[in-house]
C-alpha positions as a Markdown table, in Angstrom:
| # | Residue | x | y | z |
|---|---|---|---|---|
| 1 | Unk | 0.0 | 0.0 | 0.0 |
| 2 | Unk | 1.4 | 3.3 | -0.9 |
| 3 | Unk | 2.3 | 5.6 | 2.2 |
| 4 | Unk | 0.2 | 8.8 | 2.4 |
| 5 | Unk | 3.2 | 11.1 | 1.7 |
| 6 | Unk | 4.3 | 9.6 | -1.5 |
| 7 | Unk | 0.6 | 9.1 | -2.5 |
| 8 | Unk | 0.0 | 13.1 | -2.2 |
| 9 | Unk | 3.2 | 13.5 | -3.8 |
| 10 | Unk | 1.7 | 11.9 | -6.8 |
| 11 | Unk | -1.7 | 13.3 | -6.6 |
| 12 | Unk | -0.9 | 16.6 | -6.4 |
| 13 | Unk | 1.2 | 17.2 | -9.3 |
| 14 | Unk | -1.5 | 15.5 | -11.5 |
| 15 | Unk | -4.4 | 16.7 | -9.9 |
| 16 | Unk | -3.1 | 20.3 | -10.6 |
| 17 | Unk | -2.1 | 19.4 | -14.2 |
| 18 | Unk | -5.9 | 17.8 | -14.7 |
| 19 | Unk | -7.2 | 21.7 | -13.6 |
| 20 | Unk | -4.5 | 23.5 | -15.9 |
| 21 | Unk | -5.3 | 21.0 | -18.8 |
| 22 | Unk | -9.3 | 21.2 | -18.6 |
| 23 | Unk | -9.3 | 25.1 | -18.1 |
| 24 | Unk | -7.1 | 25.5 | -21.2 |
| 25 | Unk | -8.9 | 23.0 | -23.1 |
| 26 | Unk | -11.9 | 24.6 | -22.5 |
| 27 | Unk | -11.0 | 27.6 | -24.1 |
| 28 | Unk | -9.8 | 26.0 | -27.4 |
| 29 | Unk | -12.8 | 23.0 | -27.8 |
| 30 | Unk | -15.4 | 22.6 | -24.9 |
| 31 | Unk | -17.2 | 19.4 | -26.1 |
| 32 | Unk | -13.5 | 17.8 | -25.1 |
| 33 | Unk | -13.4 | 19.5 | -22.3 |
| 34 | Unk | -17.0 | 18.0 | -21.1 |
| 35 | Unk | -15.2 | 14.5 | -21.5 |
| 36 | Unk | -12.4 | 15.7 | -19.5 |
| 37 | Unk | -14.2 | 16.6 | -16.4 |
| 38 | Unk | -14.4 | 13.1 | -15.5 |
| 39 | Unk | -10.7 | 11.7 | -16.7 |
| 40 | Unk | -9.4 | 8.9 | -14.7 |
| 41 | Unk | -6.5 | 10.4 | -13.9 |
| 42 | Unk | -7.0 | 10.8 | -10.1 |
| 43 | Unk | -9.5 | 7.7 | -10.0 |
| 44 | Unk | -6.1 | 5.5 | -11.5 |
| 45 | Unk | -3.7 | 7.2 | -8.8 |
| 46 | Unk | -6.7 | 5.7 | -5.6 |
| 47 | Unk | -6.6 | 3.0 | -6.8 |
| 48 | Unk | -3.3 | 2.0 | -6.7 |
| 49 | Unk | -2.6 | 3.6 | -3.4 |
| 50 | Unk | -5.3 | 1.2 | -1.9 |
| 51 | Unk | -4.8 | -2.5 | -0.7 |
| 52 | Unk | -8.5 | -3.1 | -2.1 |
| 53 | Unk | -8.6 | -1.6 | -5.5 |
| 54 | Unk | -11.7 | -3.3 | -6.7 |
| 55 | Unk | -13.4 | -1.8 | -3.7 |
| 56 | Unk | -12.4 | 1.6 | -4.3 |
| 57 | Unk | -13.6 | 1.3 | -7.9 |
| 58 | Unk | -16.7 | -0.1 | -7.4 |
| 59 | Unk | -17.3 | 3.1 | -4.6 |
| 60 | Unk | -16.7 | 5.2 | -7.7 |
| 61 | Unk | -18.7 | 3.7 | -10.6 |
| 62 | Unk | -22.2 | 5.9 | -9.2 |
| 63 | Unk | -19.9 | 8.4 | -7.7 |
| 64 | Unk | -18.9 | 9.3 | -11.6 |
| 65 | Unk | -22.4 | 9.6 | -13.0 |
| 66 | Unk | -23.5 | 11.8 | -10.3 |
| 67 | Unk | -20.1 | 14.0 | -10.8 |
| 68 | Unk | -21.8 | 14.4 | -14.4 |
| 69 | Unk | -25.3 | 15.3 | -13.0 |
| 70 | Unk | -23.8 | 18.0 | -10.8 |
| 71 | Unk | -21.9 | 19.6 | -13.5 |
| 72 | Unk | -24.8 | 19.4 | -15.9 |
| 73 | Unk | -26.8 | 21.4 | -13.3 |
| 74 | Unk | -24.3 | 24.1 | -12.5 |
| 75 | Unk | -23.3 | 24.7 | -16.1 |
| 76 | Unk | -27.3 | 25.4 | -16.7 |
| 77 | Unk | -27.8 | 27.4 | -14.0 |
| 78 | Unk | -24.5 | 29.1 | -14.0 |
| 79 | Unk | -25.8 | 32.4 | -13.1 |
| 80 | Unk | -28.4 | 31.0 | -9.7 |
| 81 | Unk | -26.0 | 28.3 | -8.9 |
| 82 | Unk | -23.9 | 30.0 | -6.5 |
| 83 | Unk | -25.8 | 33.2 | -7.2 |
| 84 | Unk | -22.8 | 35.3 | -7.1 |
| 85 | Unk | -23.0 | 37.9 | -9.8 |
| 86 | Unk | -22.7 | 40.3 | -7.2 |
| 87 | Unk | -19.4 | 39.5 | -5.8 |
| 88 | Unk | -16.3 | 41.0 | -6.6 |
| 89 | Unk | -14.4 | 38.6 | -9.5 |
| 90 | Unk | -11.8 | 37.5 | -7.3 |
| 91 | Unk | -14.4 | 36.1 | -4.8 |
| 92 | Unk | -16.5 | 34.1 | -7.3 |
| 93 | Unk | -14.1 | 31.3 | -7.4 |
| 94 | Unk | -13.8 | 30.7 | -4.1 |
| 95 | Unk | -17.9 | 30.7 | -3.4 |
| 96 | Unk | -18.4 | 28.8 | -6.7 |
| 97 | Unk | -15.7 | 26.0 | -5.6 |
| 98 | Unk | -17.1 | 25.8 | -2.1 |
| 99 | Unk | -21.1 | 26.3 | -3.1 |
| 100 | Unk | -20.3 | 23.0 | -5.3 |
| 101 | Unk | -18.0 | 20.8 | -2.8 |
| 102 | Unk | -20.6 | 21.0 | -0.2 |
| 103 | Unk | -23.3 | 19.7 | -2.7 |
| 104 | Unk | -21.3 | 17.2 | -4.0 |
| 105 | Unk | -20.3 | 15.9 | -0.2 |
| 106 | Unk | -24.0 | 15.9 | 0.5 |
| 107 | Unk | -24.7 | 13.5 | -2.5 |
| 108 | Unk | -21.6 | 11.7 | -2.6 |
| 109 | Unk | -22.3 | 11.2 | 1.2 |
| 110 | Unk | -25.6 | 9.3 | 0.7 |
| 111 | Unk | -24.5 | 8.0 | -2.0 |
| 112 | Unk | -21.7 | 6.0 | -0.9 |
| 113 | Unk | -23.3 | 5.3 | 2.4 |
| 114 | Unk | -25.8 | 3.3 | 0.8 |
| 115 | Unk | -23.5 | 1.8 | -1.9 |
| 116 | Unk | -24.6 | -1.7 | -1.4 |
| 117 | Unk | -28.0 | -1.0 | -3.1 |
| 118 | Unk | -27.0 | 0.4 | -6.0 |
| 119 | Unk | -26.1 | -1.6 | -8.8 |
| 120 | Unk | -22.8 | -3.0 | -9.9 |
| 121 | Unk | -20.5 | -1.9 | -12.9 |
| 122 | Unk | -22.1 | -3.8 | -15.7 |
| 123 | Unk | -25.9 | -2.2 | -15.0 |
| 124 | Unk | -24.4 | 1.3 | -14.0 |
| 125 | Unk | -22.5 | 1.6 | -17.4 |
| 126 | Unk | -25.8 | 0.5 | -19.4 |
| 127 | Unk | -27.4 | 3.3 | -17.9 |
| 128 | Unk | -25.0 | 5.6 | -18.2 |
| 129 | Unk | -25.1 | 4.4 | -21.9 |
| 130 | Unk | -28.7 | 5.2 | -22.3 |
| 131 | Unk | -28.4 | 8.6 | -20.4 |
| 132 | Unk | -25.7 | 9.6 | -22.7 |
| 133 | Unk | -26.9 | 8.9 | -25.7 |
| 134 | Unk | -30.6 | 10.5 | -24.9 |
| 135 | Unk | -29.5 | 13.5 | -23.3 |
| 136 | Unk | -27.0 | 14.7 | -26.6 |
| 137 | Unk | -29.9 | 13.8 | -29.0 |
| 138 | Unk | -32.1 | 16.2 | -26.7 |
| 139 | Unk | -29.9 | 18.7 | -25.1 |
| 140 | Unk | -26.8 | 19.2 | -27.6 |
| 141 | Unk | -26.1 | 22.7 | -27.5 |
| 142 | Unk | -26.6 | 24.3 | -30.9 |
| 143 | Unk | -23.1 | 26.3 | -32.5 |
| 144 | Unk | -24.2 | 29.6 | -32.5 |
| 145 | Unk | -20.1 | 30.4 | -32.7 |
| 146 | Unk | -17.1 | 27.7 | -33.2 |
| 147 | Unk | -17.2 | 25.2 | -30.2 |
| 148 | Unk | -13.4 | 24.7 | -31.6 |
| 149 | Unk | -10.6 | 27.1 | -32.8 |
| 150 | Unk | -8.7 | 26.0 | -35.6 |
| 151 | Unk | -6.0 | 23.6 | -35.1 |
| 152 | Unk | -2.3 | 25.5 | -33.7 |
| 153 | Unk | 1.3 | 24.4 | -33.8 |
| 154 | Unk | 2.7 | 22.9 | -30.2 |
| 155 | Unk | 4.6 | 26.2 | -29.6 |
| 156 | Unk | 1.8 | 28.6 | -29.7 |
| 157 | Unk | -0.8 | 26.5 | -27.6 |
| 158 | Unk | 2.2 | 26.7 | -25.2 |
| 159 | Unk | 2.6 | 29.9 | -25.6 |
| 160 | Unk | -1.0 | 30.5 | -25.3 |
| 161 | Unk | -1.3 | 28.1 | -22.5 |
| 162 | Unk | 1.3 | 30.1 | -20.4 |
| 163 | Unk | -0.3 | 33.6 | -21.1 |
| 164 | Unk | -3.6 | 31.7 | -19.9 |
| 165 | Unk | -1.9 | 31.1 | -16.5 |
| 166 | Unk | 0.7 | 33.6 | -16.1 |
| 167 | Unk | -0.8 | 36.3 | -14.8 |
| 168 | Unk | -1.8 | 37.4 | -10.9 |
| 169 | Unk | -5.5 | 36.2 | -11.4 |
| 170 | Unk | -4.1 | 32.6 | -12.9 |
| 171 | Unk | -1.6 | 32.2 | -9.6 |
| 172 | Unk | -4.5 | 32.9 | -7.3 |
| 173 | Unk | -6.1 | 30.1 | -8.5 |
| 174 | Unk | -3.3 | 27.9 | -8.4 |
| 175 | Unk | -2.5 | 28.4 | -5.4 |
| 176 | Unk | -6.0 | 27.8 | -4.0 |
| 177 | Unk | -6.3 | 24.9 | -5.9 |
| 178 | Unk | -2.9 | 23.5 | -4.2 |
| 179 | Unk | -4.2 | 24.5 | -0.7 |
| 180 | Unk | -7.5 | 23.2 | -1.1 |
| 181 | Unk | -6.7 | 20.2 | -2.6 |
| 182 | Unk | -4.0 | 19.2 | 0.4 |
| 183 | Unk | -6.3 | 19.7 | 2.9 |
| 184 | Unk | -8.8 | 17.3 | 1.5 |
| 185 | Unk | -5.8 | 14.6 | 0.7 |
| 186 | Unk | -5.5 | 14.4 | 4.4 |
| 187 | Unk | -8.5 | 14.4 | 5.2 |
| 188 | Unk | -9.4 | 11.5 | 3.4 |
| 189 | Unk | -6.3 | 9.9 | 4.9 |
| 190 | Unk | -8.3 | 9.1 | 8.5 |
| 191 | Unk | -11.2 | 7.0 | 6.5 |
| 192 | Unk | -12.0 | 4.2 | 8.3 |
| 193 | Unk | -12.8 | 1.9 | 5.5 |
| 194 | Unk | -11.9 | 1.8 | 2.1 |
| 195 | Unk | -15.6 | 2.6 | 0.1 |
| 196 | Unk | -14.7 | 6.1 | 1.8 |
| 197 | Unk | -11.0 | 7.0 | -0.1 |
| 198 | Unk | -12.9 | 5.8 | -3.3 |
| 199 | Unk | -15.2 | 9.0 | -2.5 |
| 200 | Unk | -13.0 | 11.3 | -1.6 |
| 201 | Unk | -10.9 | 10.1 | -4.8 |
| 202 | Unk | -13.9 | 11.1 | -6.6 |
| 203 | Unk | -14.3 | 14.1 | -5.4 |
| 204 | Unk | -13.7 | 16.7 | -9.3 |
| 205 | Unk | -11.8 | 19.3 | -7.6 |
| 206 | Unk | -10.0 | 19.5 | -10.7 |
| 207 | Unk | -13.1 | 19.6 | -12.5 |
| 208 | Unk | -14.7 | 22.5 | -10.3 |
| 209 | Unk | -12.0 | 24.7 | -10.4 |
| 210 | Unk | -11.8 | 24.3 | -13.7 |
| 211 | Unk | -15.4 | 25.2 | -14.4 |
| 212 | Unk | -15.5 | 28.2 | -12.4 |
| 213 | Unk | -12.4 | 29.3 | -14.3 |
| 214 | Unk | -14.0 | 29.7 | -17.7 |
| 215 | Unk | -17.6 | 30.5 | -16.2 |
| 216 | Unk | -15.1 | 33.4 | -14.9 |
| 217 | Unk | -13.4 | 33.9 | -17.8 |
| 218 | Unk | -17.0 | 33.8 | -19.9 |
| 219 | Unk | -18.6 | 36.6 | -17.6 |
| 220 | Unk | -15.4 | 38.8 | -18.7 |
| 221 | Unk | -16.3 | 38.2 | -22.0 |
| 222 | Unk | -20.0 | 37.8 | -22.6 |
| 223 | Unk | -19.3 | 36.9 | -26.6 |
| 224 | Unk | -18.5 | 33.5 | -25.5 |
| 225 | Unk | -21.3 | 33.3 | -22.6 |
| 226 | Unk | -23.3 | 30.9 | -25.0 |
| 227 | Unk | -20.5 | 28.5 | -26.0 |
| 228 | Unk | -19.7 | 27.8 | -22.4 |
| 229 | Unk | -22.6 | 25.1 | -22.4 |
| 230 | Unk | -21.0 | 23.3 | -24.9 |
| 231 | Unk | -19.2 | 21.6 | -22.4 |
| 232 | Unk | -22.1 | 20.3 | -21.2 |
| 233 | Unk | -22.8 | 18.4 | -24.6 |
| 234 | Unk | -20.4 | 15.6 | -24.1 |
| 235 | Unk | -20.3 | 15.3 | -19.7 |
| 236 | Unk | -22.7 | 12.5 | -19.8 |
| 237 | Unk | -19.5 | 10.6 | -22.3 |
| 238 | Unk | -17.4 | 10.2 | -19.1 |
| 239 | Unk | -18.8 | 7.3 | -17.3 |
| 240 | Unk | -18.5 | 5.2 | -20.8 |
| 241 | Unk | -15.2 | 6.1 | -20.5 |
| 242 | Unk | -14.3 | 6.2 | -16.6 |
| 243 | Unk | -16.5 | 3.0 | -15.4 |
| 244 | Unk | -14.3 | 0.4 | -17.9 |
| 245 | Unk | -11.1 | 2.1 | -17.6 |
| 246 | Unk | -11.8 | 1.8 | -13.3 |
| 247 | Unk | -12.8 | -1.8 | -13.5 |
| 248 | Unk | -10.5 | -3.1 | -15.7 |
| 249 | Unk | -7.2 | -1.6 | -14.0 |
| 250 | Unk | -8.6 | -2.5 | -10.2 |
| 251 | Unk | -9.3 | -6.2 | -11.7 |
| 252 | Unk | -5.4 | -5.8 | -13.4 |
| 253 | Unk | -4.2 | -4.8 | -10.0 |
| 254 | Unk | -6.0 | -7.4 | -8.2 |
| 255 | Unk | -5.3 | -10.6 | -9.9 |
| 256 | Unk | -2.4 | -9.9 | -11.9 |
| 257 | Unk | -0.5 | -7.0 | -10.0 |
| 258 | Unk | 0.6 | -7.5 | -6.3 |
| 259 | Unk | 1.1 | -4.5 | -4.2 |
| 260 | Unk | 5.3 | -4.5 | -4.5 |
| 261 | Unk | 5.1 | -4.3 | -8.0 |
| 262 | Unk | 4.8 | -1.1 | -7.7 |
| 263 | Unk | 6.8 | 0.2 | -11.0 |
| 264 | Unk | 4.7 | -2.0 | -12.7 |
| 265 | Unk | 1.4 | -1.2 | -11.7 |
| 266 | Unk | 2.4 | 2.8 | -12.4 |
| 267 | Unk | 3.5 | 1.9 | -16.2 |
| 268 | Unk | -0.1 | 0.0 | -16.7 |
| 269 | Unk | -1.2 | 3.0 | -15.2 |
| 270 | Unk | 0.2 | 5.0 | -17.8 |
| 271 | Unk | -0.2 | 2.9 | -20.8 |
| 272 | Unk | -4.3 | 2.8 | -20.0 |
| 273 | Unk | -4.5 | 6.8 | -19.5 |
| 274 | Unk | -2.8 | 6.9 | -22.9 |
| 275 | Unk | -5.4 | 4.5 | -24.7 |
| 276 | Unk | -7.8 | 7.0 | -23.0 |
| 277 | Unk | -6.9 | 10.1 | -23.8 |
| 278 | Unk | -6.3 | 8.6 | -27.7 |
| 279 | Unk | -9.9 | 7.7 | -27.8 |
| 280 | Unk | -11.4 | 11.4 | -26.3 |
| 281 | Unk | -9.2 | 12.9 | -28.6 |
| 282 | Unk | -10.1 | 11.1 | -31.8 |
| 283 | Unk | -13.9 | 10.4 | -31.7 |
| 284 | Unk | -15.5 | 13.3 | -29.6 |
| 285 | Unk | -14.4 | 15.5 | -32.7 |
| 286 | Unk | -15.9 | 13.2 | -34.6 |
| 287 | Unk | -19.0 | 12.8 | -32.7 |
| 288 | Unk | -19.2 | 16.8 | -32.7 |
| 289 | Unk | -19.6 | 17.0 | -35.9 |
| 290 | Unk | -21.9 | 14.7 | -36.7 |
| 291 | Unk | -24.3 | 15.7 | -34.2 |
| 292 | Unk | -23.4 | 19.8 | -35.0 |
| 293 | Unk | -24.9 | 18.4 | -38.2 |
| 294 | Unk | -27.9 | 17.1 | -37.2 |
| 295 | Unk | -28.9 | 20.5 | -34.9 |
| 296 | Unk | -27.8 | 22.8 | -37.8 |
């Protein structure tokens, strides 16, 4: 089992590159962004930091499709949920973070506390399915302006990518990201059994600040107000992608992977977040346009 110290000091890093990443990427094509939300990034790192990894992916599976409902509802009620149009900009952040967290705990709470009624993996991803495909044929945004800018060598997204961050307002957020996040690390440290650190592990920090980022961002500039629920489009993809890609590396771990193989279990690790970030990459686009299409 890997110690809490060198557990955070893996987290952290990546959990702060998932917030950088989706923020960014939500600027340049949302519907990608939606799937992002809900990488397994930090669901891969729980799960090898526990000595029951199928446990802590099975405390996830629901946890995920609720992570989509929440997001669904604050992105289409961005302005009444926090309402904080009133506060000063550097404020909204912080309300908008916590406003969320506490909703999520509530549900994530009742959720996992009565996990052993709720269906397994198999019954969870065919509803997911269903849910998915029936809310983008319902709710897909229409492109009133381009859901994606046109394609950019590596060295200006970097560049573009550092001005994004660089500036006073971008290190504020950092650095409440890092603080906040920490603080909930530990605290899921003192869990009592292991259903619980598959919670907190759930828990899309990431994710929040991320959103709150561009709904900040958006406010500052209304012409892109509209696009923002874009991201909402493709949310409901993330449990077709999370729910496999959590049972399939905790089974890996468990049957195949004892605990001191530790450089091997990080390499699988790394090989399946490739294969997933491959497949958001290439068919979301596709999917985009097909369905931009369809509502055209």
């Amino acid at each position: 089992m890997t110690s809490p110290l060198l557990a955070f000091a893996l987290k952290l890093p990546l959990a702060l590159a998932v917030f950088l990443v989706i923020a960014y990427a939500g600027t340049i094509d949302r519907r990608i962004a939606g799937v992002l939300f809900t990488f397994p990034i930090l669901n891969g790192v729980a799960i090898i930091a526990s000595g029951e990894p199928v446990v802590v992916a099975d405390a996830i599976y629901p946890l995920v499709i609720f992570n989509c409902v929440l997001f669904a509802t604050v992105i289409t009620f961005a302005r009444a949920l926090p309402p904080v149009s009133a506060l000063p900009r550097g404020t909204k952040l912080f309300a908008r973070v916590a406003t969320w967290s506490l909703a999520w705990f509530a549900g994530a709470w009742l959720i996992t506390d009565f996990r052993a009624a709720i269906p397994g993996a198999a019954v969870l991803f065919a509803g997911a399915a269903i849910l998915a495909i029936i809310f983008m044929m319902l709710c897909w945004t229409k492109q009133n302006g381009p859901a994606r800018e046109q394609a950019r060598g590596a060295a200006a997204h970097w560049l573009r990518f550092a001005s994004f961050w660089g500036n006073p307002t971008g290190a504020a957020r950092i650095a409440f990201f890092i603080l906040a996040y920490a603080c909930l690390f530990f605290a899921s440290r003192v869990a009592l059994d292991e259903k619980w650190v598959g919670m907190a592990s759930a828990l899309p920090l990431p994710g929040f600040f991320a959103l709150a980022a561009l709904m900040d961002d958006a406010e500052a500039q209304p012409a892109s107000r509209p696009v923002l629920k874009q991201i909402r489009d493709t949310l409901f993809l993330g449990p077709l992608l999370v729910i496999p890609f959590n049972w399939a590396f905790s089974h890996a771990l468990a049957r195949a992977l004892p605990p001191e193989w530790i450089v091997a279990r990080y390499l699988l690790l790394l090989a399946l977040w490739t294969v997933a970030a491959l497949a958001v990459l290439m068919l979301v686009p596709r999917l985009e346009r097909r369905l931009d299409r369809r509502v055209s």
